[in-house]
C-alpha positions in Angstrom: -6.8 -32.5 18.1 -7.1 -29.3 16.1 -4.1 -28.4 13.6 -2.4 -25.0 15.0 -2.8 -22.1 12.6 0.6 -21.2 10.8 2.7 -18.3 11.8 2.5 -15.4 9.4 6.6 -15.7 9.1 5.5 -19.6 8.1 2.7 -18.7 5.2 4.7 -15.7 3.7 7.6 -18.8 3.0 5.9 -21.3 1.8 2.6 -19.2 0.4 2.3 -19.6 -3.5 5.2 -22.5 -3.8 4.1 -25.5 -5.8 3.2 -28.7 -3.8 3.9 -32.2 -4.6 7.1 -35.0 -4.3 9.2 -33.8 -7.1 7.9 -30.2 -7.6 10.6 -27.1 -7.7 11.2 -25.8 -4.4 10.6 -21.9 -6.2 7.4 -21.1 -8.5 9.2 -21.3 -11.7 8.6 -18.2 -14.4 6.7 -19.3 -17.2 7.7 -16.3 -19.6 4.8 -17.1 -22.7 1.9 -14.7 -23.8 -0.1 -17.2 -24.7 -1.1 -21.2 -24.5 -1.7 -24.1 -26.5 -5.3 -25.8 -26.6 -6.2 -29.6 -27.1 -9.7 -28.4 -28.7 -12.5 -26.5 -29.1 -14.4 -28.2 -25.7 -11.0 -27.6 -23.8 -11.4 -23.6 -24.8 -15.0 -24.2 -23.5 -13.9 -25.3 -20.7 -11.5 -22.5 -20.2 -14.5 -20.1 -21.3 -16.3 -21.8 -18.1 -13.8 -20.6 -15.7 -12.7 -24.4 -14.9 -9.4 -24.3 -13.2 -5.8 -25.2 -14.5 -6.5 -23.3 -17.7 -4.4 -20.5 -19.3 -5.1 -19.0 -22.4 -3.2 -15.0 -23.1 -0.7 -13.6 -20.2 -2.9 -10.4 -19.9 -5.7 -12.3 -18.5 -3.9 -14.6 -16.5 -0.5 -16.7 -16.1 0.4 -19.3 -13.9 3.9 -17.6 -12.3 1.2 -14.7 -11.7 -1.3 -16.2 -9.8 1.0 -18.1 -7.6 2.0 -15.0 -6.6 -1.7 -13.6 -6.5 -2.6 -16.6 -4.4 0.5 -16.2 -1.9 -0.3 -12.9 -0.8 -3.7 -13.1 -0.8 -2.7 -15.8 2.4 -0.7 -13.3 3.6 -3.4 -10.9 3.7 -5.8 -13.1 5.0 -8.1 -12.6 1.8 -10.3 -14.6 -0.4 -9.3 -13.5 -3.5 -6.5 -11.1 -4.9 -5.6 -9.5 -8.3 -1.9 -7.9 -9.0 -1.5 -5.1 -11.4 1.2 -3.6 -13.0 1.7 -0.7 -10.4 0.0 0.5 -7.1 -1.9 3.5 -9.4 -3.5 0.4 -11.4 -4.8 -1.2 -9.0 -6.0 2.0 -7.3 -8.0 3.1 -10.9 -9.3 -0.2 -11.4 -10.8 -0.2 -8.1 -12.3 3.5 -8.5 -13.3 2.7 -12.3 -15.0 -0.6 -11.0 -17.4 1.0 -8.4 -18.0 4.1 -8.8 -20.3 5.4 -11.9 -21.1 8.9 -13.3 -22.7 11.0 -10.9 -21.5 9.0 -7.6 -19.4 10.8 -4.8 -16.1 9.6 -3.5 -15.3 10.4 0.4 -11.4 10.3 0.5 -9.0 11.2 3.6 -7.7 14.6 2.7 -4.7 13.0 3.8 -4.4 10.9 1.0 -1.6 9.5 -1.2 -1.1 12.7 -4.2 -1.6 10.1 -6.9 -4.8 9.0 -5.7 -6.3 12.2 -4.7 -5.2 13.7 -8.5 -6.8 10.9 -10.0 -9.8 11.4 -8.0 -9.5 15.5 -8.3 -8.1 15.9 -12.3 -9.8 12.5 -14.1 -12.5 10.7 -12.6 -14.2 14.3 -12.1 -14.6 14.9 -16.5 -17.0 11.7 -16.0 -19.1 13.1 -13.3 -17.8 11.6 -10.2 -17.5 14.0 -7.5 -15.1 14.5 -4.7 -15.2 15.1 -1.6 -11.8 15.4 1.1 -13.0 14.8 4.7 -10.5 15.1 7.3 -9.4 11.3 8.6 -10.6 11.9 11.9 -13.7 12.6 10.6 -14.8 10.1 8.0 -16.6 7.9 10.1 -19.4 10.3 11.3 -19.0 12.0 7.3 -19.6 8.6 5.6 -23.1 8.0 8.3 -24.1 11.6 8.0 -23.8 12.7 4.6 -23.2 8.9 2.8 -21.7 7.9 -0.6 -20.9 5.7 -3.2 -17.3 5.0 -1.6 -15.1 6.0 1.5 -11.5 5.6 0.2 -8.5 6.5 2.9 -5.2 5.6 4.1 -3.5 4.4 7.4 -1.2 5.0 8.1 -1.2 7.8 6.2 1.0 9.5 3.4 3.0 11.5 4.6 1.5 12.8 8.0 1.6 9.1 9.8 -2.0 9.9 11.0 -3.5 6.6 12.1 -7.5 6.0 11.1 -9.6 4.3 13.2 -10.0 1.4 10.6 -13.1 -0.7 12.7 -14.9 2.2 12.9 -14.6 3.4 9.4 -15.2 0.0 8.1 -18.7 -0.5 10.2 -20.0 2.8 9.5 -19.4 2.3 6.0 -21.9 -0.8 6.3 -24.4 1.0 8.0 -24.6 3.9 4.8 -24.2 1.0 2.3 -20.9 2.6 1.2 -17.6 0.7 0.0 -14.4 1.0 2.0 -11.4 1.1 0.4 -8.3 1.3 1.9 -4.5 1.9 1.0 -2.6 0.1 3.6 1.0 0.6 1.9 1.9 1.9 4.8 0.8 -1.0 6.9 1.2 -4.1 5.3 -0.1 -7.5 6.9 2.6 -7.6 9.0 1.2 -4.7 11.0 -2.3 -4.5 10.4 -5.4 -6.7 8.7 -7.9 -4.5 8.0 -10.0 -7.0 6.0 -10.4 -8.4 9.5 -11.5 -5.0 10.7 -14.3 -5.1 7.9 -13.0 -2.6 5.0 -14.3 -4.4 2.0 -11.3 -3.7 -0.3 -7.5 -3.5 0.8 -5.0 -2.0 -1.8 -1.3 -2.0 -1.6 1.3 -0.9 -4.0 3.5 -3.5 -3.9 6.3 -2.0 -5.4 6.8 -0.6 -1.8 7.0 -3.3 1.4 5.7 -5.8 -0.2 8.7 -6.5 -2.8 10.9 -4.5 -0.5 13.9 -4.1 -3.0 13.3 -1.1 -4.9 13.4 -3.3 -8.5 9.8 -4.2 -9.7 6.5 -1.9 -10.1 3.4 -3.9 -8.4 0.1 -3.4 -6.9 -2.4 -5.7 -5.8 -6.1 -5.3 -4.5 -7.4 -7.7 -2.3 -10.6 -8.8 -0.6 -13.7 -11.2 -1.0 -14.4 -13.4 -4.2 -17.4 -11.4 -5.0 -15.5 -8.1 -4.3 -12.7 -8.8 -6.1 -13.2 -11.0 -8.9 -15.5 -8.5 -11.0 -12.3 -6.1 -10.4 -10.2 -9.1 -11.8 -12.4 -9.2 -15.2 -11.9 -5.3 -14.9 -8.4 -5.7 -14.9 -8.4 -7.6 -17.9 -9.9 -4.6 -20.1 -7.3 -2.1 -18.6 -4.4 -4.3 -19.7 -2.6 -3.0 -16.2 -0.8 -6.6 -16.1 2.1 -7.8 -14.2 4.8 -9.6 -16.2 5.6 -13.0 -15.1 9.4 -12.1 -13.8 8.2 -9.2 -11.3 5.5 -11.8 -10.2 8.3 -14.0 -9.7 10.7 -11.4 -7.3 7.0 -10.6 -5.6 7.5 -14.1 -4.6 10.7 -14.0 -3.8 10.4 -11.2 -1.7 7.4 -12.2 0.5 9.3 -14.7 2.2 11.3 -12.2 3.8 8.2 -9.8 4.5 7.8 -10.6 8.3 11.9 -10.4 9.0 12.5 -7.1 6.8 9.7 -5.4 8.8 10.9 -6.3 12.1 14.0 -4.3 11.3 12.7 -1.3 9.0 10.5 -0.8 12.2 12.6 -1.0 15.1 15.4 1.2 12.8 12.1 3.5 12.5 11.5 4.3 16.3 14.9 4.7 16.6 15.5 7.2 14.5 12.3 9.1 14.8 12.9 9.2 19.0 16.4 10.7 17.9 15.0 13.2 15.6 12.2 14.2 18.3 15.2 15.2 20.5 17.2 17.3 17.6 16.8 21.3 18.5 16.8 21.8 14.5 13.5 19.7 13.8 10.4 21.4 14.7 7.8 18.3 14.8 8.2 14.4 13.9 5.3 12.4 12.9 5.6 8.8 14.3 2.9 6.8 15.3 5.5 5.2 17.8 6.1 8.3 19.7 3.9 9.1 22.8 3.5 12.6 21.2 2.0 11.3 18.5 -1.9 12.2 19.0 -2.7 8.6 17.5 -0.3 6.7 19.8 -2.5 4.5 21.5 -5.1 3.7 18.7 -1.9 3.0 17.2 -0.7 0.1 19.6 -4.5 -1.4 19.8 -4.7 -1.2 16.0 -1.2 -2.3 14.8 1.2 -4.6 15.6 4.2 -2.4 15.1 4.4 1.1 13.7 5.7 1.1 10.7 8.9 2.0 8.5 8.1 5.2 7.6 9.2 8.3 9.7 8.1 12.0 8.9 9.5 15.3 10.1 9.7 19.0 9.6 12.2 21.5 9.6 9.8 24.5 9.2 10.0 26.2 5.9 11.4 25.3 2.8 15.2 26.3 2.4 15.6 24.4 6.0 14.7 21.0 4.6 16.1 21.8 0.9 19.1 22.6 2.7 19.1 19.1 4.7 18.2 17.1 2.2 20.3 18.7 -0.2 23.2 17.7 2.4 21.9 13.7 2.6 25.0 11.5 1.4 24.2 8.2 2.5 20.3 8.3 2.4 19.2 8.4 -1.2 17.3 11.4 -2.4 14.5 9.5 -4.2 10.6 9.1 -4.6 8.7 5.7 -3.4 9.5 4.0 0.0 9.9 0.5 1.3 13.0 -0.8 -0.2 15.8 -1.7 1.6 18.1 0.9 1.5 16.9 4.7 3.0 15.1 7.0 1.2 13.9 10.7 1.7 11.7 12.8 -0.4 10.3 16.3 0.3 6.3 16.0 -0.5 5.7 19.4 -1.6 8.4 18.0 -4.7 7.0 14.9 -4.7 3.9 13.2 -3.7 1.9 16.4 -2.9 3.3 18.1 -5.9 0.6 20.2 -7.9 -1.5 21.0 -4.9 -2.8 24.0 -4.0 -2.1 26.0 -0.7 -5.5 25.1 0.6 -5.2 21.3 -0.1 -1.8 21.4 1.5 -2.9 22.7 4.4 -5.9 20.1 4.5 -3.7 17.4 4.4 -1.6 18.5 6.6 1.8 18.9 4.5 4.2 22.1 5.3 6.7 23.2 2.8 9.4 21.9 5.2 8.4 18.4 5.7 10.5 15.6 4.9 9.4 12.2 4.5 12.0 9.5 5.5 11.8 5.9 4.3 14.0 3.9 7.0 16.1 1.3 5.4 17.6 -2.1 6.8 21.0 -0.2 7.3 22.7 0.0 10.5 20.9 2.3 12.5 24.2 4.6 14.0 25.1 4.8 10.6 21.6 6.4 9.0 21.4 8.5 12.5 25.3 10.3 11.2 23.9 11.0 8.3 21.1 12.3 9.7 23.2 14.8 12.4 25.9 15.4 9.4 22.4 17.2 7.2 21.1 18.6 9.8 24.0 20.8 10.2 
C-alpha cells in the first residue's frame, strides 16, 4: 500500500533535523568560516560538487543548508538558497536573469524596496522598467513580452490578490520568467511553484521566522532555476550566519500553528474595522467586499495576517497611529506581536504622486501586521486610536 503524504504541520517539524539512532534531536549550529581538508583529491572532490563537503561559510555551511533544505520541503521546491535579507534574495534574482537592455514587467503594486531597486539601480545598467497594473499582467506579459514578470500576492500594502495560474502560464507562452514575492502568503496559504511561477521569493525575516529577531530571505524553485542563483549568491556575499539559520529552523516548526492564529486574529479584526464609522475602506482579502474575495478562497488556503485600512488623508491616520499603545509603531510584519506602519512613511516612501496612485496607496492608509495577541485586546487598542 502506498505511504500517505505528510501533513505540512508534520514536514515543517521534522524538515531539516538530522536523521539517525543517536543524532541531536535540533540541527546543531556549527559557528566556523571555514573547514579542514584531508588532501588535495578531497578539495577536488569538493571542487566536483560531491556531497558532505564544506569548505568557507560564505559558500555554504552545514547549519545553513539544513535550514535551506527544510523549507525548501515546506515549499514544495527542488532546490532553495537563503540570503542574508529578503532584498538579497530579491537582487540576486534580478541580477541573475535579467541583462542590459532587458525589460522587467513588475506589479505596480509592488513591495517599495523592490520597485526602487528596479526604478533607481538596475535602470544605470540598462534594464528597463515597466509597472503594469496586477490585474493586468497576464494579457501585458502575452501582448507586449519580456525578459521577466516580477509581482506580489498578496500584495504590499493593498491586499490585491493576483491570479497566480494565469500569470504563471502566460509567462510560459512569452518565454518570460515569473517571479514572485509570496511574503505575504507563505506555504501555509498558497504554493505557487505548484501554480507554475518559476521562482518564489520570500523574505523570511517576516512569517517565516515569525519572531521579529533575525534578517532572512530565501528564493526557491527548480535545481536548474535555482542553483545558478546559488553560485550567484556566492559572488554577492549576501550570506546567512549559521545562528539565524539555526532560529529559521526553530521557527518553522511552528509555521502552520502561528498562521492559523495570525489569520483568524486577522478577519477578526479587519470585519471589526469594516464596521468602524471612522475608517473609510479596509483591504482584506477575507472580506466579501474585497473585489478579490473569491479568487481569494480558490487560490489560498486562508487569507493571510496582514490587514490594511484607510482613514482618508493624512493627519487622520498620523493622528491614529500616533495614539497606538499596545500595537507597536514599527516597519516589517510577521512577528508575533502587532505591528502598524503608515506606507507613505514607510514602504512606499520616496514615491511620486503618480506611482502612489498606481499602486494604489493614499496618504491615509495604514498597514496593520496582526499579531498572536488576544484578539479583544488588539481590537481596544484599536477603538482607543481611533478616537
Amino acid at each position: 500500500m502506498a505511504q500517505r503524504p505528510q501533513g505540512l504541520a508534520t514536514i515543517a517539524v521534522h524538515a531539516g533535523v538530522p536523521e539517525g539512532g543517536n543524532s541531536p534531536l535540533t540541527t546543531p549550529i556549527v559557528q566556523s568560516t571555514t573547514y579542514r581538508f584531508e588532501s588535495a583529491a578531497q578539495v577536488q572532490a569538493y571542487q566536483r560538487g560531491e556531497g558532505g563537503l564544506f569548505m568557507y561559510s560564505r559558500d555554504e555551511n552545514p547549519t545553513v543548508r539544513a535550514a535551506e533544505e527544510a523549507v525548501a520541503r515546506i515549499e514544495g521546491a527542488e532546490a532553495a538558497v537563503l540570503f542574508a535579507s529578503g532584498m538579497g534574495a530579491m537582487t540576486t534574482a534580478l541580477l541573475g536573469l535579467v541583462s542590459a537592455g532587458d525589460e522587467v514587467i513588475a506589479a505596480s503594486a509592488l513591495y517599495g524596496g523592490t520597485y526602487k531597486l528596479l526604478r533607481d539601480v538596475l535602470s544605470r545598467f540598462a534594464v528597463r522598467l515597466r509597472p503594469v497594473a496586477p490585474e493586468d499582467l497576464a494579457k501585458e506579459v502575452v501582448e507586449r513580452p519580456a525578459k521577466l514578470c516580477v509581482f506580489e500576492s498578496p500584495t504590499n500594502p493593498t491586499l490585491r490578490i493576483v491570479d497566480v495560474a494565469r500569470v504563471a502560464e502566460a509567462c510560459r507562452k512569452a518565454r518570460a520568467v515569473s517571479v514572485i514575492d509570496s511574503t505575504f502568503g507563505p506555504p501555509v496559504l498558497q504554493h505557487p511553484l505548484e501554480s507554475g511561477v518559476d521562482v518564489v521569493m520570500h523574505s523570511a525575516t517576516k512569517y517565516l521566522n515569525g519572531h521579529s529577531d533575525h534578517l532572512l530571505g530565501v528564493l526557491l524553485g527548480a535545481r536548474e532555476r535555482i542553483e545558478p542563483l546559488r553560485l550567484l549568491s556566492r559572488r554577492l556575499g549576501a550570506a546567512v550566519d549559521p545562528q539565524a539559520a539555526y532560529d529559521l529552523l526553530r521557527s518553522l516548526k511552528t509555521l502552520p500553528i502561528r498562521m492559523e492564529r495570525h489569520c483568524s486574529n486577522a478577519l477578526r479584526i479587519a470585519t471589526w474595522l469594516e464596521a468602524q464609522p471612522a475608517v473609510r475602506r479596509v483591504y482584506y482579502p477575507g472580506l466579501e467586499s474585497h473585489p478579490d474575495y473569491t479568487l481569494a478562497r480558490k487560490q489560498m488556503s486562508a487569507f493571510g495576517g496582514m490587514v490594511t485600512f484607510s482613514l482618508g488623508d493624512k493627519e487622520r491616520a498620523f493622528r491614529f497611529w500616533d495614539r497606538q499603545k499596545l500595537i507597536a509603531r514599527a516597519a516589517s510584519l510577521g512577528g508575533t506581536e502587532s505591528i502598524s506602519s503608515l506606507p507613505i512613511l514607510f514602504s512606499h516612501t520616496g514615491y511620486s504622486r503618480e506611482e502612489l496612485a498606481r499602486a494604489g496607496v493614499d496618504e491615509g492608509m495604514v498597514r496593520l501586521s496582526v499579531g498572536l495577541e488576544d484578539p479583544e485586546d488588539l481590537i481596544a487598542d484599536l477603538s482607543q486610536a481611533l478616537g
